[in-house]
C-alpha positions in Angstrom: 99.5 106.9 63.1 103.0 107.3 63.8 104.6 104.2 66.0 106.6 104.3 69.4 109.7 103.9 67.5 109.1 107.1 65.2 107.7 108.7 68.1 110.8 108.5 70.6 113.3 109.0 67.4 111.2 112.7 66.8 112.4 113.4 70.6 115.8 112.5 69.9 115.9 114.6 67.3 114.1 117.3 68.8 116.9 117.3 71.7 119.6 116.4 69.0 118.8 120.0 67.7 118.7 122.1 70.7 121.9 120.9 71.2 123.8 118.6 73.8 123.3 119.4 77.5 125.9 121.3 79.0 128.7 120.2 81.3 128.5 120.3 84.8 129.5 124.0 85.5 129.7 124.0 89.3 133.1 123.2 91.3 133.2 120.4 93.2 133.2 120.6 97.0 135.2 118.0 99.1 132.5 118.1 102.0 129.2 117.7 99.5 127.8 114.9 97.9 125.0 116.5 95.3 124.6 120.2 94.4 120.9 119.5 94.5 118.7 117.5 95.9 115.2 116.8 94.9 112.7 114.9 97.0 110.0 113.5 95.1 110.7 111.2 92.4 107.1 111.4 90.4 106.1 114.2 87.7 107.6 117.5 89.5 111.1 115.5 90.3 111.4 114.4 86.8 111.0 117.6 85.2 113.4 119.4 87.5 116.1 116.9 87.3 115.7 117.8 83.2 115.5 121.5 83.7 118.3 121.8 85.9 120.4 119.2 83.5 119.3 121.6 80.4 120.5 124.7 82.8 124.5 122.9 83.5 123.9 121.7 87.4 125.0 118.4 87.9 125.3 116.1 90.7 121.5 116.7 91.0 119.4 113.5 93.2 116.4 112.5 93.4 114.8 110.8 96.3 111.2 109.0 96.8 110.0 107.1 100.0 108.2 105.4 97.7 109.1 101.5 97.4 109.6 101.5 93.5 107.9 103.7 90.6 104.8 102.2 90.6 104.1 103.4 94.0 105.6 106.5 93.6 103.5 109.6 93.4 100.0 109.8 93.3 98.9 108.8 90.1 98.3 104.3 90.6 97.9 104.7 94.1 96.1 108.1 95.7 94.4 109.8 92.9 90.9 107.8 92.6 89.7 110.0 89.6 89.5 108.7 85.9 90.6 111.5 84.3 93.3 114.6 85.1 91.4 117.9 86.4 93.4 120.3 84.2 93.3 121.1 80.4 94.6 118.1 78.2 96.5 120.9 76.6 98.2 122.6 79.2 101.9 123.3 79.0 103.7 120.8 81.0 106.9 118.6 81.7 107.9 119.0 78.3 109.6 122.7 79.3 108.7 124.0 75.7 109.6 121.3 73.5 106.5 119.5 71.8 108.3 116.8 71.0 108.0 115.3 74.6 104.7 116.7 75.6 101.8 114.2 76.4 99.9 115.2 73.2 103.5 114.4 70.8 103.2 111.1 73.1 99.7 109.8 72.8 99.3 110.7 69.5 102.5 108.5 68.6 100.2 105.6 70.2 96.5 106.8 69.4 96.6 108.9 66.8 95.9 112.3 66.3 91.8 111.9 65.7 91.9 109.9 69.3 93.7 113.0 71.0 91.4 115.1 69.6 88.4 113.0 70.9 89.6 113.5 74.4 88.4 116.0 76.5 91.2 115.5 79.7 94.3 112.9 80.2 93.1 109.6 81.4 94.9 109.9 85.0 96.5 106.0 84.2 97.9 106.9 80.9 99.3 109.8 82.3 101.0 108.3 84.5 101.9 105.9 81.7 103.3 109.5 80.0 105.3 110.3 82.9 107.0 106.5 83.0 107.6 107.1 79.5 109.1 110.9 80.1 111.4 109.8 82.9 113.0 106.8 81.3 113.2 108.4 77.9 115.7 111.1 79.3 117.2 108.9 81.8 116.0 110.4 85.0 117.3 108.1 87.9 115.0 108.2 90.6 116.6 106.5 94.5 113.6 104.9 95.6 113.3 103.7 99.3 115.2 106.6 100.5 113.4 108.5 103.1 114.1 112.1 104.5 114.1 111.9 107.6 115.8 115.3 108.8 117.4 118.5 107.3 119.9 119.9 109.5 121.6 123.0 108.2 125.4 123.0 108.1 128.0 125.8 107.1 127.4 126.3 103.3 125.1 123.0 103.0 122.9 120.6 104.5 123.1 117.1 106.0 120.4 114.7 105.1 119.3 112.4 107.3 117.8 109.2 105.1 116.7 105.9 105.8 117.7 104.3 102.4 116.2 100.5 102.2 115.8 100.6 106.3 119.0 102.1 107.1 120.6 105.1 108.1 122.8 107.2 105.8 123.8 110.5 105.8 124.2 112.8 102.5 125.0 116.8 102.3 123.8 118.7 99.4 123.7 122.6 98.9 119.9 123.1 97.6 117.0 121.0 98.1 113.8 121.2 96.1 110.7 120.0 97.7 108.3 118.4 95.1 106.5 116.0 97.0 103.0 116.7 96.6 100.1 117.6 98.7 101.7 116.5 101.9 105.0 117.6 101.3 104.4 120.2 103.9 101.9 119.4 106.1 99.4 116.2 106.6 96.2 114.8 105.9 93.5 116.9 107.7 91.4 114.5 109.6 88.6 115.7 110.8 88.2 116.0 115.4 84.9 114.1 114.9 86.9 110.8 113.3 89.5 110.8 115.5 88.4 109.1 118.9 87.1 106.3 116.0 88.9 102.8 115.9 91.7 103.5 113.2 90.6 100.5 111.7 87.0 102.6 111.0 87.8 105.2 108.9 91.0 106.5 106.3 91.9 109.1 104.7 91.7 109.6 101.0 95.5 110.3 101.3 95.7 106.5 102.0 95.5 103.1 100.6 92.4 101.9 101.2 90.9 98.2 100.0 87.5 99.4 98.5 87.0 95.7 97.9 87.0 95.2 101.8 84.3 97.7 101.4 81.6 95.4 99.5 78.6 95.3 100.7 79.1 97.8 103.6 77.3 100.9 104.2 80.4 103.7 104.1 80.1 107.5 105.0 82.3 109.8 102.7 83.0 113.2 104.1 83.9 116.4 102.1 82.8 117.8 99.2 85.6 118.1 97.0 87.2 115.8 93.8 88.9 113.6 96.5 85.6 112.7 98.4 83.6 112.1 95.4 86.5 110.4 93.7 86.5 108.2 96.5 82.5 107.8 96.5 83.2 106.9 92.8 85.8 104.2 94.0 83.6 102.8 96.5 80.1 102.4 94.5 82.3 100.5 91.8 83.7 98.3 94.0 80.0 97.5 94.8 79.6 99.1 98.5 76.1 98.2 99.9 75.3 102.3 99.8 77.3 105.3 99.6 76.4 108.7 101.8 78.8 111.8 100.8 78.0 114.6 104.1 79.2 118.4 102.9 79.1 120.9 104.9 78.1 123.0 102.3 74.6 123.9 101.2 75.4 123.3 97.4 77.9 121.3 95.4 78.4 124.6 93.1 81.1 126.2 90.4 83.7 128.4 91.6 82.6 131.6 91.4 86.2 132.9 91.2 88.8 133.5 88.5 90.9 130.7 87.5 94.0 132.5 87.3 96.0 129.9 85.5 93.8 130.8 82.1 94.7 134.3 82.9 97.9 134.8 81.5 98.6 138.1 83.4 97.1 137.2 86.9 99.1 133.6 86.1 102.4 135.2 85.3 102.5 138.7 87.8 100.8 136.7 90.7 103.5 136.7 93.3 103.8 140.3 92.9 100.7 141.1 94.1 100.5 143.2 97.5 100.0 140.7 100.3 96.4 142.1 100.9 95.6 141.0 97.7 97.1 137.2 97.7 95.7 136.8 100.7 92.2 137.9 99.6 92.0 135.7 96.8 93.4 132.6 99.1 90.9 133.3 102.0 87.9 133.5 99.0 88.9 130.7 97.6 89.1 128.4 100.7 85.3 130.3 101.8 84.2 128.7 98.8 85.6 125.5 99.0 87.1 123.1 95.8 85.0 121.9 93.8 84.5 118.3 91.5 84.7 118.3 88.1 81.2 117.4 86.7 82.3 113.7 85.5 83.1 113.3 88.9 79.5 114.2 89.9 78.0 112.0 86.9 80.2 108.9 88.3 78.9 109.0 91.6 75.0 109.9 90.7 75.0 107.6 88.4 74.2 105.0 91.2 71.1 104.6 93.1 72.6 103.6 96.2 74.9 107.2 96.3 73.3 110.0 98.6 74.3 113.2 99.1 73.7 115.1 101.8 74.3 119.0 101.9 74.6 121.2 104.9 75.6 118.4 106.7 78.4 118.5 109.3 79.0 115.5 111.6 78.3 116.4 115.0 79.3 113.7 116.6 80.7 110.1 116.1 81.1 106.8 118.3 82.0 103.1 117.7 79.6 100.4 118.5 79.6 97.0 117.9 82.6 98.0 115.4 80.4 100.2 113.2 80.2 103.7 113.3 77.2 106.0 114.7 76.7 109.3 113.5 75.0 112.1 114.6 74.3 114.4 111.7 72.0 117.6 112.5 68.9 116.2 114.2 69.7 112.3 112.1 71.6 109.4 113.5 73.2 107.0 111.1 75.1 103.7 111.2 78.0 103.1 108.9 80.3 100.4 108.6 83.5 102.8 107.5 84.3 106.7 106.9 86.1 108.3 104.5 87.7 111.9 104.9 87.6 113.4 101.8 88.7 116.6 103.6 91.9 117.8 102.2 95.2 118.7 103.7 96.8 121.3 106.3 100.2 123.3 105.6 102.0 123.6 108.3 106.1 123.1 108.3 105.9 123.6 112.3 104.3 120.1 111.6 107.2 118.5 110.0 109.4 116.1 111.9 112.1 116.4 109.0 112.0 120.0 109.4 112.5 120.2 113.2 115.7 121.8 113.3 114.8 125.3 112.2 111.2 125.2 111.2 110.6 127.7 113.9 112.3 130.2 111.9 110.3 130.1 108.7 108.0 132.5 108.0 104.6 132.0 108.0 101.8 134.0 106.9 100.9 134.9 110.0 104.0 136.4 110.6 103.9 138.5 107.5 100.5 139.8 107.1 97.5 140.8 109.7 94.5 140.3 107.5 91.1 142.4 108.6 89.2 140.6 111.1 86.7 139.2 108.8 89.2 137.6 106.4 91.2 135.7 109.6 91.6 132.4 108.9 93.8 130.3 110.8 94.3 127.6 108.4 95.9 130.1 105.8 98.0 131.6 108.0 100.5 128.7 108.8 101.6 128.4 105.3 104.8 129.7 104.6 105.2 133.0 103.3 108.0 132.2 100.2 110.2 133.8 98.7 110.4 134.8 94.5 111.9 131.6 94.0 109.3 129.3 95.7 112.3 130.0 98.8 111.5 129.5 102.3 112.2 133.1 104.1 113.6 134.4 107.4 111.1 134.7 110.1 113.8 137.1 111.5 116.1 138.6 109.2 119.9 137.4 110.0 118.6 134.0 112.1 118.3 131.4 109.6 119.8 132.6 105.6 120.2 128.9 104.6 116.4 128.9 104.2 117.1 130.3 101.2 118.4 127.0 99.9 115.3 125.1 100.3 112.8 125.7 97.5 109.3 124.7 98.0 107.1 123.3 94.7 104.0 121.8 96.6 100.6 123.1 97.6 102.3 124.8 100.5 102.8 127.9 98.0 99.3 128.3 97.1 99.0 131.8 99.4 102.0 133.1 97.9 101.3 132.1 94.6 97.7 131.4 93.9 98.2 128.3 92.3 97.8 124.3 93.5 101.4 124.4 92.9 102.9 121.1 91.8 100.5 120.3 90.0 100.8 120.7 85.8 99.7 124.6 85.6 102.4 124.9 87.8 105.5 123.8 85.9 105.6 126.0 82.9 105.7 129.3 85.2 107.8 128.0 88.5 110.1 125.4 87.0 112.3 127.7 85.3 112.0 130.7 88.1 113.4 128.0 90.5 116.0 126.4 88.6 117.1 130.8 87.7 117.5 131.1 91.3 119.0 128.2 91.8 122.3 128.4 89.3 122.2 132.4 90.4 122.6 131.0 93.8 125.3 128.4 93.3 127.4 130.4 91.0 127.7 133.7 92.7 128.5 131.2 96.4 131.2 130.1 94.3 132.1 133.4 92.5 135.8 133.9 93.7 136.3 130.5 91.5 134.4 131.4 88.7 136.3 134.8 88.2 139.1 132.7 88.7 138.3 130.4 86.0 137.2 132.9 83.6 140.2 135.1 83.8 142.6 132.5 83.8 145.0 133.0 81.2 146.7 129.1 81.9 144.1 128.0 79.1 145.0 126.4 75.6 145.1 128.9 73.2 142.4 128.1 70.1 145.2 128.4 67.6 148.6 129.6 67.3 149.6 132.4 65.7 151.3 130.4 62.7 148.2 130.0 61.8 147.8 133.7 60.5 151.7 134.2 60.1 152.1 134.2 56.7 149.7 136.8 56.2 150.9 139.4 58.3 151.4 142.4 56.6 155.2 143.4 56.3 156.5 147.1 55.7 158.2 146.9 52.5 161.8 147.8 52.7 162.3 151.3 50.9 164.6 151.3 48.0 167.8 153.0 48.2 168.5 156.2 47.3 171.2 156.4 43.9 
């Protein structure tokens, strides 16, 4: 087993050979503070800040709500499963260089035969990876800096932030949304829940004390990872008896392809007519996510877990300050709810957004799907652009959208993927950061053809340097 120390000097090696990263290319602009601006300070911030450092953009920030880096993300505070739902081996922040991929890191710790014996990444050691990714490369992230509104400006954007409680404003020209599952919409709570005591129920998008949750009788609802993650949570914590209601009749597969192991779905997705995206979106959300096994085998490992399938709440009420549920022709009594139901995608829905979210296209406004494929979640989420760009609801009202680039699950119409999550990265990272120096140079082109057909540059040499061997016409000799 290599150690940390060998580990970490194989990056710097690895980075030593492809080369220092190049200077800062863009001119600087009196009236703007950061040519880019990334919000999200976790796994998808850290690896853009690299990629768009490895690609000559500079004056590049990243912001997080977040208090510090512990808190940031999802990974030690939201996320409730033991292990990563992807491929261990999946291409990821490492943007092609093994050196500073998770496997180069764990097996600088574990060893190779302990990689090997792993079937997914343990979700705490990837975080641990991520930690270890961000400091290595000296990624600064601005913690307790909140985005509180994005109002468009001639050629940039003012920021409105609450940094540590107060107000500040900040312009940038391009911002890069990688804030996770809510970064465009909100937790979807279901209607029944909501006329509940907010002290009754949470969303899994929450911190929640499990221990509070000893010995009580909790309701989980959903179906997906997230519900039976938090089941999972909740029976170790030793809850009295967990119930998990799914509207489904079976806690099945996917019966549909899984286009990131499909190298030419993955890679010509976005291409794809709109019939065609959309088809695959509205199948996918017919059948619903499902758990990974282990997360099935965590929660049935207890006695006390039941599961109850094709089994919507009808109705819920508080009495006595517990919950009383009617499910089908049943009535139970709880003593707290958990919505394991997912999010909605909606950037009408965004108070940060308020300025001009009402000219953003949105599916709906793009694409009339056949009656029997209408679905009205789908059709808020935006319809982007090549470059994960938000587009013009009306062509000639709003061309700064343009500048805001979108790396959450609010592309997952558009391009078929959970995007922000690992998959992700290896195909829309580098598209994005393309667009993105093809954007700021050619808005600066007048002073890049300055620049590059300047002739008030230091010559390399000068021409004494080849003097002597300049070839001379010998004189002719005279004629006698």
């Amino acid at each position: 087993m290599t150690t940390t120390t060998d580990a970490d000097f194989a990056a710097r090696e690895a980075l030593r050979l492809i080369g220092p990263d190049p200077e800062n290319w863009i001119p600087d602009h009196p009236e703007i503070d950061h040519n880019v601006t990334i919000v999200g300070g976790s796994g998808s911030g850290s690896t853009f800040a690299f990629a768009l450092r490895r690609a000559g953009i500079g004056r590049v920030t990243i912001i997080d709500a977040a208090e510090n880096e512990a808190n940031a993300g999802v990974w030690l505070t939201r996320a409730r499963m033991k292990k990563l739902r992807t491929p261990k081996n999946l291409p990821g922040p490492e943007l092609g260089i093994p050196e500073l991929s998770f496997q180069a890191w764990y097996e600088a710790r574990h060893g190779s035969e302990a990689y090997a014996a792993i079937d997914r990444i343990p979700r705490v050691l990837w975080a641990e990876y991520l930690s270890w990714y961000r400091h290595f490369l000296d990624i600064p992230v601005r913690y307790q800096t909140k985005l509180v509104r994005v109002e468009p400006a001639a050629g940039f954007f003012r920021l409105h932030l609450e940094v540590n409680g107060v107000t500040q404003v900040e312009t940038t020209r391009k911002i890069i949304f990688a804030n996770g599952v809510a970064g465009t919409g909100g937790a979807n709570i279901p209607s029944v829940l909501t006329s509940l005591p907010r002290n009754l129920y949470a969303h899994t998008s929450e911190e929640i004390d499990f221990e509070a949750l000893r010995g009580k009788k909790v309701a989980v609802l959903g179906a997906a990872a997230s519900a039976f993650d938090a089941a999972g949570v909740a029976l170790e914590s030793g809850a009295k008896e967990v119930h998990l209601f799914a509207r489904r009749s079976q806690i099945a597969s996917l019966p549909v392809i899984r286009v990131r192991g499909y190298p030419g779905a993955y890679n010509n997705y976005w291409q794809l007519p709109d019939a065609a995206r959309w088809f695959q979106a509205w199948r996918f959300n017919q059948v619903g996510s499902t758990p990974p096994p282990d997360a099935i085998e965590r929660v049935t490992a207890f006695a006390n877990f039941h599961l109850h399938l094709s089994a919507p709440w009808k109705e819920a009420n508080a009495q006595d300050d517990r919950i009383v549920a009617q499910v089908n022709d049943d009535v139970f009594e709880f003593d707290f709810a958990i919505a394991g139901t997912g999010y909605f995608v909606d950037p009408t829905r965004r108070p940060e957004l308020a300025d001009f979210a009402h000219h953003i296209a949105l599916w709906r406004d793009r694409y009339e799907p056949p009656a029997d494929q209408r679905n009205e979640q789908l059709s808020t989420y935006p319809y982007l652009g090549s470059a994960h760009e938000y587009l013009e609801k009306v062509p000639g009202t709003a061309s700064y959208l343009k500048d805001i680039h979108v790396f959450n699950p609010a592309g997952f119409v558009s391009f078929g993927l959970p995007i922000g999550d690992v998959p992700s990265i290896r195909r829309d990272v580098p598209a994005i950061v393309s667009r993105i120096s093809h954007d700021l140079f050619f808005a600066d082109w007048s002073l890049h053809e300055a620049r590059i057909t300047s002739d008030n540059v230091a010559p390399d040499f000068e021409p004494s340097l080849y003097a002597n061997a300049v070839w001379q016409q010998p004189a002719k000799a005279g004629v006698g």
